[in-house]
mmCIF file of the N, C-alpha and C atoms, coordinates in Angstrom:
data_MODEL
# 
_entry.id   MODEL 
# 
loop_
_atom_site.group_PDB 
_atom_site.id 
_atom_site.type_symbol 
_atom_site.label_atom_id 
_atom_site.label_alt_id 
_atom_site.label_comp_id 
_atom_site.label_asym_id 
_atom_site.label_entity_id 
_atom_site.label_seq_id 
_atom_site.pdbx_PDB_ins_code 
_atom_site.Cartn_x 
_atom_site.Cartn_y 
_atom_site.Cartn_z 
_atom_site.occupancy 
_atom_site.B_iso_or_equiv 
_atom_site.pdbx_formal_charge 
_atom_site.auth_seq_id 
_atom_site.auth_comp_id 
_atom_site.auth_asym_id 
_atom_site.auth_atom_id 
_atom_site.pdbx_PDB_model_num 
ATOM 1   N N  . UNK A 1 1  ? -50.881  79.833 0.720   1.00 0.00 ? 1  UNK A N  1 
ATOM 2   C CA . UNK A 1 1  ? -51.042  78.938 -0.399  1.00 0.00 ? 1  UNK A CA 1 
ATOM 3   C C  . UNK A 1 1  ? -50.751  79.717 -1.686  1.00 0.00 ? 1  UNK A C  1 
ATOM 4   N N  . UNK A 1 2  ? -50.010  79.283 -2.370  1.00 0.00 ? 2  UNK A N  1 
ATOM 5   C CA . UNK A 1 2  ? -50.208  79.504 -3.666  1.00 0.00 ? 2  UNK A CA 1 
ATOM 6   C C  . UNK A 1 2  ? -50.138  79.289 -4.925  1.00 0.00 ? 2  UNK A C  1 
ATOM 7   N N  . UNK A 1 3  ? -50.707  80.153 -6.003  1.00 0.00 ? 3  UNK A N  1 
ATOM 8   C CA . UNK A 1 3  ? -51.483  79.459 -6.988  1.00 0.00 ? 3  UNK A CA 1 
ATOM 9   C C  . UNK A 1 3  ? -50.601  79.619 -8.350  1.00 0.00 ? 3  UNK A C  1 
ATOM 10  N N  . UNK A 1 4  ? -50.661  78.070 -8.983  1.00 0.00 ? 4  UNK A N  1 
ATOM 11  C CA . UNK A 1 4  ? -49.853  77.825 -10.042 1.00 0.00 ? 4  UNK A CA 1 
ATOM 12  C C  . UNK A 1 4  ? -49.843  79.220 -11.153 1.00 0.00 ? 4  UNK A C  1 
ATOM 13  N N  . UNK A 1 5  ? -48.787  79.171 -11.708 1.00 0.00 ? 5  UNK A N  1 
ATOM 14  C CA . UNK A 1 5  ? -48.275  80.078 -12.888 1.00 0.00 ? 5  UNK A CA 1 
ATOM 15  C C  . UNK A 1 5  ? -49.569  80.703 -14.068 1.00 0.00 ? 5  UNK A C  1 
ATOM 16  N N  . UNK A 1 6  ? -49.886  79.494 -14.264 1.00 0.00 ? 6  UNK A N  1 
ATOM 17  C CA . UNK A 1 6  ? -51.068  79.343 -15.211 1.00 0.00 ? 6  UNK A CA 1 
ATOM 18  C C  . UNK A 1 6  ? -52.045  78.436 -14.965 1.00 0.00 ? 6  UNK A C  1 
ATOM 19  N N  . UNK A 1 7  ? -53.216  78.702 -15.642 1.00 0.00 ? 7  UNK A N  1 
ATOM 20  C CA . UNK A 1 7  ? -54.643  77.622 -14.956 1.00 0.00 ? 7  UNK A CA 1 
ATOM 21  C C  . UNK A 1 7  ? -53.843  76.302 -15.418 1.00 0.00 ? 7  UNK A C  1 
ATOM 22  N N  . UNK A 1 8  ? -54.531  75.031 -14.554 1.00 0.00 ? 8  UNK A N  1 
ATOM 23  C CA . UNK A 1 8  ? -54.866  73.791 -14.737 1.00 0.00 ? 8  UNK A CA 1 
ATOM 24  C C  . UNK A 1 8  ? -55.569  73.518 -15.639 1.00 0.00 ? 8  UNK A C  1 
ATOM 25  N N  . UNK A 1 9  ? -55.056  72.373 -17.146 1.00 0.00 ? 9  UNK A N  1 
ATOM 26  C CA . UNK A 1 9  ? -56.045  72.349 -18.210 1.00 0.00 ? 9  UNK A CA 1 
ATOM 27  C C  . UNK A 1 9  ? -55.630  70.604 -18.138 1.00 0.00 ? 9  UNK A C  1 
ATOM 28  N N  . UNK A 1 10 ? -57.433  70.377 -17.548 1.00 0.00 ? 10 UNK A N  1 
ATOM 29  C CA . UNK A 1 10 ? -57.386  69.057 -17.155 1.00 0.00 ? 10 UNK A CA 1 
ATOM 30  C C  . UNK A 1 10 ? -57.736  68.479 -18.706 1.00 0.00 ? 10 UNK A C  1 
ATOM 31  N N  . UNK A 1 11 ? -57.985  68.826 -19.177 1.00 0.00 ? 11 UNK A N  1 
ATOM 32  C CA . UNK A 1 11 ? -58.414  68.670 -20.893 1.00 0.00 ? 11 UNK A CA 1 
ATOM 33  C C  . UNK A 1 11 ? -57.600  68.700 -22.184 1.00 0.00 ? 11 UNK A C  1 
ATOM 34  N N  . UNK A 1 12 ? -57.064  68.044 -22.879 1.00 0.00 ? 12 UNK A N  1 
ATOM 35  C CA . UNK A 1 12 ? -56.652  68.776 -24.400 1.00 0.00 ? 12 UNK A CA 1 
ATOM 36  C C  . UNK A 1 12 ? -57.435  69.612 -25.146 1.00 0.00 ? 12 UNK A C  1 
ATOM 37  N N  . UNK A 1 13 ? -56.476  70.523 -25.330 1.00 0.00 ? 13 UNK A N  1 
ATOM 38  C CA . UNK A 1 13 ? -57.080  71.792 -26.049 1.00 0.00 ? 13 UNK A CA 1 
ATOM 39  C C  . UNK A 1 13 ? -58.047  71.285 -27.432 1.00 0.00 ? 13 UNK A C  1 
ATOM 40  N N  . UNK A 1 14 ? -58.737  71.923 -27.583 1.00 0.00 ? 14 UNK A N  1 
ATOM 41  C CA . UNK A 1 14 ? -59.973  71.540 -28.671 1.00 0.00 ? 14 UNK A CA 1 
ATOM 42  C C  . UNK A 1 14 ? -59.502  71.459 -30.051 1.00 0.00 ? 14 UNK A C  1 
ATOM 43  N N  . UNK A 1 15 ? -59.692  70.868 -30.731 1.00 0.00 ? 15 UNK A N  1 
ATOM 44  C CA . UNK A 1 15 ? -59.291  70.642 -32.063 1.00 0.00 ? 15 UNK A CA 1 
ATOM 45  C C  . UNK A 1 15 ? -60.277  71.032 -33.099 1.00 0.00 ? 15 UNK A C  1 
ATOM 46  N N  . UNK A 1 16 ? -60.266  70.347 -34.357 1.00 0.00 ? 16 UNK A N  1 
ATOM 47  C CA . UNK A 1 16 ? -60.805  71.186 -35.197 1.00 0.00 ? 16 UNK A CA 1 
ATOM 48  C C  . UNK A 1 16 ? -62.395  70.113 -35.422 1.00 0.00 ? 16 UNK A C  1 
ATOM 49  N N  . UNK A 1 17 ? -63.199  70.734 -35.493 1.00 0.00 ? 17 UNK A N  1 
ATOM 50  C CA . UNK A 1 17 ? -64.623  69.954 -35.465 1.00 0.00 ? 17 UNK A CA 1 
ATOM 51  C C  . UNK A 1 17 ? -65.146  69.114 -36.563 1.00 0.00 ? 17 UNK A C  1 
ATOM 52  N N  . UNK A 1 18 ? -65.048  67.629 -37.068 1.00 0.00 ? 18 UNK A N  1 
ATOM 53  C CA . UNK A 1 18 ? -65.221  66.873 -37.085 1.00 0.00 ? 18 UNK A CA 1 
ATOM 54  C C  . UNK A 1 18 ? -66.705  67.401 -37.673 1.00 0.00 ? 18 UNK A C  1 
ATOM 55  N N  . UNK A 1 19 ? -66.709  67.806 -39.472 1.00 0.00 ? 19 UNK A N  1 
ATOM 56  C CA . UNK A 1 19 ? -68.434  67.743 -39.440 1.00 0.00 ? 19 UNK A CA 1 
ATOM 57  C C  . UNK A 1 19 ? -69.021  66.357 -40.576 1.00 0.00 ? 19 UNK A C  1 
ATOM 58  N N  . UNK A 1 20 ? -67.758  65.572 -40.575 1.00 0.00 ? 20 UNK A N  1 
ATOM 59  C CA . UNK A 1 20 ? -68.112  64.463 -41.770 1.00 0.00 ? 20 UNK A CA 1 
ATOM 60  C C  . UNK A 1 20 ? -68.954  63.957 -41.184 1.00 0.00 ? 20 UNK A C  1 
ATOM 61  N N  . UNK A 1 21 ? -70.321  63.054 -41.241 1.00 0.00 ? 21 UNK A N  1 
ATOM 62  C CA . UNK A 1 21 ? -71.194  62.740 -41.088 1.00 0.00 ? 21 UNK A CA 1 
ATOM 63  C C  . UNK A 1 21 ? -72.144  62.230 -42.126 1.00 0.00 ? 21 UNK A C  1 
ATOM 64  N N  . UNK A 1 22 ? -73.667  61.408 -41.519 1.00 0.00 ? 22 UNK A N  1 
ATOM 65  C CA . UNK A 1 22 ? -74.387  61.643 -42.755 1.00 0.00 ? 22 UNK A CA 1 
ATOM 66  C C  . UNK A 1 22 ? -75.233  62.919 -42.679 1.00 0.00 ? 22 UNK A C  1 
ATOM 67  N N  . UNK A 1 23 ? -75.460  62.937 -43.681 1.00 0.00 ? 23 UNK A N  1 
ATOM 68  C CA . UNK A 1 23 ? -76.796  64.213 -44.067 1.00 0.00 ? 23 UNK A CA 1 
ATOM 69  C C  . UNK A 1 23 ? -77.979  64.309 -43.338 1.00 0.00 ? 23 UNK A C  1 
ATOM 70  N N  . UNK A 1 24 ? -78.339  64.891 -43.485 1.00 0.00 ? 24 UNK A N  1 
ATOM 71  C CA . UNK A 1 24 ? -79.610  65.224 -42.191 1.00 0.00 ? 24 UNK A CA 1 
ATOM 72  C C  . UNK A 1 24 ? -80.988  64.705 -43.491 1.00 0.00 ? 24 UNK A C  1 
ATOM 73  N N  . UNK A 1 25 ? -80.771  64.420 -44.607 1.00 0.00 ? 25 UNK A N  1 
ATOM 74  C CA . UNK A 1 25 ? -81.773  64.011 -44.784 1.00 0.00 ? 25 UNK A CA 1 
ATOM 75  C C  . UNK A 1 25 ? -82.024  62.168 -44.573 1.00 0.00 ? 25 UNK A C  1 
ATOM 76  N N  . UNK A 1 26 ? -80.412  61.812 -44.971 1.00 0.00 ? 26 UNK A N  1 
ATOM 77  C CA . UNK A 1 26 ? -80.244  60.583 -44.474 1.00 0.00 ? 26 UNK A CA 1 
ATOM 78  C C  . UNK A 1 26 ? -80.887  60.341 -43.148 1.00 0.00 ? 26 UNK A C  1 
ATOM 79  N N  . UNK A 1 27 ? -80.685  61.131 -41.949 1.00 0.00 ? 27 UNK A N  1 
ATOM 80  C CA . UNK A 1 27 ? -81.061  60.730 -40.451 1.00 0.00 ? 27 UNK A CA 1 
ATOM 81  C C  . UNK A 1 27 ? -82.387  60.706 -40.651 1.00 0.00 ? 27 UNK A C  1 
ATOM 82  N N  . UNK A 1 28 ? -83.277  62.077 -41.277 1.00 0.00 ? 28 UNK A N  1 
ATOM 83  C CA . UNK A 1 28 ? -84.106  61.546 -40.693 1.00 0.00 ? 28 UNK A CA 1 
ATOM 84  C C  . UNK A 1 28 ? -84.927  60.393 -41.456 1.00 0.00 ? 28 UNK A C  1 
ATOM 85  N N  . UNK A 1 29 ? -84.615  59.969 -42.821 1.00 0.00 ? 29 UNK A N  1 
ATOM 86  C CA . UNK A 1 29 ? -85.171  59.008 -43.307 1.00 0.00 ? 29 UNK A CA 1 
ATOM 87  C C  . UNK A 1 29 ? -84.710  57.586 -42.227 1.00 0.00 ? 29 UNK A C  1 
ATOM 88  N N  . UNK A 1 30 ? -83.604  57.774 -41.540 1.00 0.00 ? 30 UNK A N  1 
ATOM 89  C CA . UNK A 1 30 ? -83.542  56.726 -40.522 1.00 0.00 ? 30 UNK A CA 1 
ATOM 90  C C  . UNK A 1 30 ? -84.439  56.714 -39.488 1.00 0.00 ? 30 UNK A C  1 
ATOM 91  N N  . UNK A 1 31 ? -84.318  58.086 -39.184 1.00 0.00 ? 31 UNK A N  1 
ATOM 92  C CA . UNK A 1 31 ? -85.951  58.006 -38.165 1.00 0.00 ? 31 UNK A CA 1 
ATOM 93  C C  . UNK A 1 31 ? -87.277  57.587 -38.285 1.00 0.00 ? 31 UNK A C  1 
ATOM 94  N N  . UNK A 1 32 ? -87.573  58.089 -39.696 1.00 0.00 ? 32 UNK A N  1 
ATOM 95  C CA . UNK A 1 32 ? -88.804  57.369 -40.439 1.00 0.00 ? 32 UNK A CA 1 
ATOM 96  C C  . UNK A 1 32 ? -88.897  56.299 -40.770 1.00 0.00 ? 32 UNK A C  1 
ATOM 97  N N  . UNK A 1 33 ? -87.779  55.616 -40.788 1.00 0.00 ? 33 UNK A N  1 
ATOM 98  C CA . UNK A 1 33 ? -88.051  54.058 -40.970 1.00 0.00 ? 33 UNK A CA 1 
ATOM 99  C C  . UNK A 1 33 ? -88.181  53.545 -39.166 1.00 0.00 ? 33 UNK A C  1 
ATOM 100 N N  . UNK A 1 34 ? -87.474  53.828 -38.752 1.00 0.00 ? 34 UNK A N  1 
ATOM 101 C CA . UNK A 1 34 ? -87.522  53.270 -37.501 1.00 0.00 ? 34 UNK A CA 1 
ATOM 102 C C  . UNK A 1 34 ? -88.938  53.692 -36.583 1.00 0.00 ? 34 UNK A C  1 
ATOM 103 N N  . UNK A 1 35 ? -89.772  54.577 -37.129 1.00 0.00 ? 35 UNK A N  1 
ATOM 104 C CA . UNK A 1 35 ? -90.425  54.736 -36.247 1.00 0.00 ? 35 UNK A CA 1 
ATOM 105 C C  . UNK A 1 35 ? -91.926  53.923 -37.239 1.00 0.00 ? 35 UNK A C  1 
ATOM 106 N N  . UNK A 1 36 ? -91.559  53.607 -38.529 1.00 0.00 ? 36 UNK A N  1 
ATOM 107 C CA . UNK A 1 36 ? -92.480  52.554 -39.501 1.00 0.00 ? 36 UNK A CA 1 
ATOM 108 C C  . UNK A 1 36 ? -92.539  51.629 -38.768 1.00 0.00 ? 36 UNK A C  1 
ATOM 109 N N  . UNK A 1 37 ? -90.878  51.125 -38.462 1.00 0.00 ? 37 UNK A N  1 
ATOM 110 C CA . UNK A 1 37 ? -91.408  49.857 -38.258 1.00 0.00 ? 37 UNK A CA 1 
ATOM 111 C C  . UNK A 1 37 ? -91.682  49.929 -36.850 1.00 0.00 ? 37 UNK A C  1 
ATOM 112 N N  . UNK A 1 38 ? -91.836  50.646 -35.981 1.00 0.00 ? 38 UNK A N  1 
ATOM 113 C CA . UNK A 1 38 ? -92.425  50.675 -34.640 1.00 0.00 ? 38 UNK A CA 1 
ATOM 114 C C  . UNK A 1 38 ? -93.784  50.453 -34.760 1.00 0.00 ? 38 UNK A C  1 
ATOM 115 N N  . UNK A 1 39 ? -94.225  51.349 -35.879 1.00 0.00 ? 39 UNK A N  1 
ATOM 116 C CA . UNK A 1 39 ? -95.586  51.412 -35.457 1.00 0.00 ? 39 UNK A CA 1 
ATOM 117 C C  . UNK A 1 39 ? -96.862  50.439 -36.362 1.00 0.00 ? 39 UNK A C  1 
ATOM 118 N N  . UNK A 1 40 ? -95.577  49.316 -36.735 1.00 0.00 ? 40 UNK A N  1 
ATOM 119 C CA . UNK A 1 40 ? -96.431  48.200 -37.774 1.00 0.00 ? 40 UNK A CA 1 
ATOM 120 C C  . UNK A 1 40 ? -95.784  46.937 -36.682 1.00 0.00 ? 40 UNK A C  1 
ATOM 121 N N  . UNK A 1 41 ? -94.550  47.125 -35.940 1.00 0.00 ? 41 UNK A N  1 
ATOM 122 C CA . UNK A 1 41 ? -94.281  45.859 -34.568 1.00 0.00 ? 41 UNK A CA 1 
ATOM 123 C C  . UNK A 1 41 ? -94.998  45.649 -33.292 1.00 0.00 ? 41 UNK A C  1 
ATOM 124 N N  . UNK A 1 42 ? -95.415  46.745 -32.896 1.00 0.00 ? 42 UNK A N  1 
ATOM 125 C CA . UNK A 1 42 ? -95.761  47.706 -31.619 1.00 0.00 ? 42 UNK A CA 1 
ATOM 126 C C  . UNK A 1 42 ? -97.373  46.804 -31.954 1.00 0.00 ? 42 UNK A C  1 
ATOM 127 N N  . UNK A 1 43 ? -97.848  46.764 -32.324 1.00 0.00 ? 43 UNK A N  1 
ATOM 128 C CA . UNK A 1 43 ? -99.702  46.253 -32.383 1.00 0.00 ? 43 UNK A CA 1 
ATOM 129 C C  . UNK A 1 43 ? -99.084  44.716 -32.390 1.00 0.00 ? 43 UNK A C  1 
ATOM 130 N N  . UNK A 1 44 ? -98.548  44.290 -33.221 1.00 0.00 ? 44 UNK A N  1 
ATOM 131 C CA . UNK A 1 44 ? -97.817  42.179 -33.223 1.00 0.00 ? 44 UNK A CA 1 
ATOM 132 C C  . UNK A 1 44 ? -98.014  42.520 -32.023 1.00 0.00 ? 44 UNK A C  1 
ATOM 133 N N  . UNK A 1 45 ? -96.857  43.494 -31.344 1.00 0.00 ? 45 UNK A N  1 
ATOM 134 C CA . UNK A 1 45 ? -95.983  42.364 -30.273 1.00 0.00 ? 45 UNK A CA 1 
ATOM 135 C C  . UNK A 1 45 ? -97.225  42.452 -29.002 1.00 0.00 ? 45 UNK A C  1 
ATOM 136 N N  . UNK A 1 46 ? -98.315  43.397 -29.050 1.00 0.00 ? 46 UNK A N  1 
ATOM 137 C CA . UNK A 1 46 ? -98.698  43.491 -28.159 1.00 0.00 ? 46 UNK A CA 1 
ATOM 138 C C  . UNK A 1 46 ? -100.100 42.420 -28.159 1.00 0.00 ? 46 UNK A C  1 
ATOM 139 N N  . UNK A 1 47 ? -99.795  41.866 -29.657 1.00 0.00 ? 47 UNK A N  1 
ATOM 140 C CA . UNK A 1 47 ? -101.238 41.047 -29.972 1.00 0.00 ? 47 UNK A CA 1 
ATOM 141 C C  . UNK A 1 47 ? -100.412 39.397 -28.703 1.00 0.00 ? 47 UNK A C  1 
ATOM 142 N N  . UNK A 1 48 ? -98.991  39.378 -29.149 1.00 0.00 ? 48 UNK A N  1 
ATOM 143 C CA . UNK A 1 48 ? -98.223  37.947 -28.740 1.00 0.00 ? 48 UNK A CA 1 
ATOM 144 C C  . UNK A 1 48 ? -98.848  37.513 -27.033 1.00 0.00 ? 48 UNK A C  1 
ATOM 145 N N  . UNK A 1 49 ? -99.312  36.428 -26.935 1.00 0.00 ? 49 UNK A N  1 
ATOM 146 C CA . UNK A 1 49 ? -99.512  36.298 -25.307 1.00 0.00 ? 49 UNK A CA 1 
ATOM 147 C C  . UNK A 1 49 ? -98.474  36.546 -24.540 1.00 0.00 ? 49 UNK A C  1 
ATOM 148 N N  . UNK A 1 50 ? -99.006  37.352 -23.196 1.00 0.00 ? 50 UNK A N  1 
ATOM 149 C CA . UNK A 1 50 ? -97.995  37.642 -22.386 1.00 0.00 ? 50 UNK A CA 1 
ATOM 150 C C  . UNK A 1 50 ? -96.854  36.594 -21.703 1.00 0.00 ? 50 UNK A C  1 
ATOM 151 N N  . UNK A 1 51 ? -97.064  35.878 -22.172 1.00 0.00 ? 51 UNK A N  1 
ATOM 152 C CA . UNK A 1 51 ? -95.992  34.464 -21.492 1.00 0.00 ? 51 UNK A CA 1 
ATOM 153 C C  . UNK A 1 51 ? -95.350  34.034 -22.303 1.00 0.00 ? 51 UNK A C  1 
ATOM 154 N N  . UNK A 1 52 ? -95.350  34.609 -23.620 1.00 0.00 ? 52 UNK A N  1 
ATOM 155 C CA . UNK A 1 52 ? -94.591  34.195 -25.090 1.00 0.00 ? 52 UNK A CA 1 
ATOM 156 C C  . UNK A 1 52 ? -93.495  35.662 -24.762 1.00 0.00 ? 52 UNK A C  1 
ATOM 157 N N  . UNK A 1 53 ? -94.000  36.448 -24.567 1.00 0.00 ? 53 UNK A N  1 
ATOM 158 C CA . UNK A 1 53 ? -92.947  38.124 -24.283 1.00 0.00 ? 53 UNK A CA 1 
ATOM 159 C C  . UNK A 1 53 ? -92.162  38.271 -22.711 1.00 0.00 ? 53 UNK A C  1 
ATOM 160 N N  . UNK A 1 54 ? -92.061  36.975 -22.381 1.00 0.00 ? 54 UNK A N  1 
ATOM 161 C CA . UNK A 1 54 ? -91.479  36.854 -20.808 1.00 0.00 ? 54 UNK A CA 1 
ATOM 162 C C  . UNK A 1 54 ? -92.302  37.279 -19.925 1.00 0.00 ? 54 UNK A C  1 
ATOM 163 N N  . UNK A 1 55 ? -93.510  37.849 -19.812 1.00 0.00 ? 55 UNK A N  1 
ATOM 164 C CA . UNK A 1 55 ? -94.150  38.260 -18.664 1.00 0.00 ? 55 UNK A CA 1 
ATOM 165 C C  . UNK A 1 55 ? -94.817  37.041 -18.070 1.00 0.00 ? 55 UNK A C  1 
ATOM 166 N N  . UNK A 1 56 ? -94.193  36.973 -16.666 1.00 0.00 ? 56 UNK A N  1 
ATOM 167 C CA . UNK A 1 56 ? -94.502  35.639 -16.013 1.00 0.00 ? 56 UNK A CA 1 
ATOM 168 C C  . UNK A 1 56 ? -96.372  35.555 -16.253 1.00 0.00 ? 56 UNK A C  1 
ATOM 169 N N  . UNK A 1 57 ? -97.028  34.028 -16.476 1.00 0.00 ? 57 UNK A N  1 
ATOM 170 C CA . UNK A 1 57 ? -98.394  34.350 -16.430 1.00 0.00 ? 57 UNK A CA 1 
ATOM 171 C C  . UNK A 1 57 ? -99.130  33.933 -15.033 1.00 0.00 ? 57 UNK A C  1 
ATOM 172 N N  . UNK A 1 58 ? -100.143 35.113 -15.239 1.00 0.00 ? 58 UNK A N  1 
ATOM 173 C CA . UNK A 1 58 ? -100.934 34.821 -13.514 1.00 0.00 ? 58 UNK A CA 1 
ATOM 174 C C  . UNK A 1 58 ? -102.155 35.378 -14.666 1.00 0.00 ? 58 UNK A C  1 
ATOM 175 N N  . UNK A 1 59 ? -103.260 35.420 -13.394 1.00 0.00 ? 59 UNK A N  1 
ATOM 176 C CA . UNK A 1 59 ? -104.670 36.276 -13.539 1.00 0.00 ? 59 UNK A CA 1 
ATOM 177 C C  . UNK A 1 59 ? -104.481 37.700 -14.057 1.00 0.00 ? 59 UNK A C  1 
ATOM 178 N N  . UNK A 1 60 ? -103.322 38.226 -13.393 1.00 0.00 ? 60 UNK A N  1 
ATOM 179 C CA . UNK A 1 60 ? -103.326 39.565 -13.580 1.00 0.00 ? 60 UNK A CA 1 
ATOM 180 C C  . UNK A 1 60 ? -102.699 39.688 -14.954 1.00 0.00 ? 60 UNK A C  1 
ATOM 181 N N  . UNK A 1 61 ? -102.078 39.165 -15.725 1.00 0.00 ? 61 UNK A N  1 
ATOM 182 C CA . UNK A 1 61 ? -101.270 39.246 -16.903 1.00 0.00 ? 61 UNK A CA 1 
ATOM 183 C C  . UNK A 1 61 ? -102.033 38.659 -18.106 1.00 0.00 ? 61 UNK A C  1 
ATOM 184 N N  . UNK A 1 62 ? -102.368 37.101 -18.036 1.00 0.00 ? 62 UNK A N  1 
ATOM 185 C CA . UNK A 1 62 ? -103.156 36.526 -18.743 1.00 0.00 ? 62 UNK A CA 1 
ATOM 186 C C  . UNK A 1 62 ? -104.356 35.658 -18.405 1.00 0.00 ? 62 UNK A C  1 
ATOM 187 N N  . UNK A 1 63 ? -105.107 36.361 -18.965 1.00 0.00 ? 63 UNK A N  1 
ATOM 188 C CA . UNK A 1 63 ? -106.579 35.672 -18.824 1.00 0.00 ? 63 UNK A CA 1 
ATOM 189 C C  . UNK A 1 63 ? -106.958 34.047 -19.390 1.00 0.00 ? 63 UNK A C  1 
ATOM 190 N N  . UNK A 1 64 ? -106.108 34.045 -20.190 1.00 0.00 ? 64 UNK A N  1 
ATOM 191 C CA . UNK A 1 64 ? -105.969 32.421 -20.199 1.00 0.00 ? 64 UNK A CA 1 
ATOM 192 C C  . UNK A 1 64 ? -105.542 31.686 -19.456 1.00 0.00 ? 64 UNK A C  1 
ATOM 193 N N  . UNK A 1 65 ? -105.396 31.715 -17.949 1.00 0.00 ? 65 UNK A N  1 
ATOM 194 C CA . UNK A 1 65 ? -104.403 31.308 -16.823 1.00 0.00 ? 65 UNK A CA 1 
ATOM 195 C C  . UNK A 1 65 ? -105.331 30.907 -15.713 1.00 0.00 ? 65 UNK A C  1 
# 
């Protein structure tokens, strides 16, 4: 058997790195909002009856049942 001239480059060669973006203070103020509003949705959604949030209702799910 034998082996080609030069390696196999199943890949295009790497180019130049791409650092436009937003700012890292931008992200994480995205994180901080997103995790606001988690943690002001997160108590609602868990107040909503379980048969209003798709969970089929029985005994075991809702006590109003």
């Amino acid at each position: 058997m034998t082996t080609p001239d030069r390696p196999l480059r199943l890949v295009p060669p790497a180019g130049p790195v791409d650092l436009a973006g937003p700012s890292r203070a931008a992200l994480l103020g995205a994180v901080d909002v997103a995790v606001g509003l988690l943690t002001v949705h997160l108590p609602r959604w868990h107040a909503v009856p379980p048969r209003w949030r798709g969970v089929p209702s029985g005994p075991d799910t809702d006590p109003a049942t």
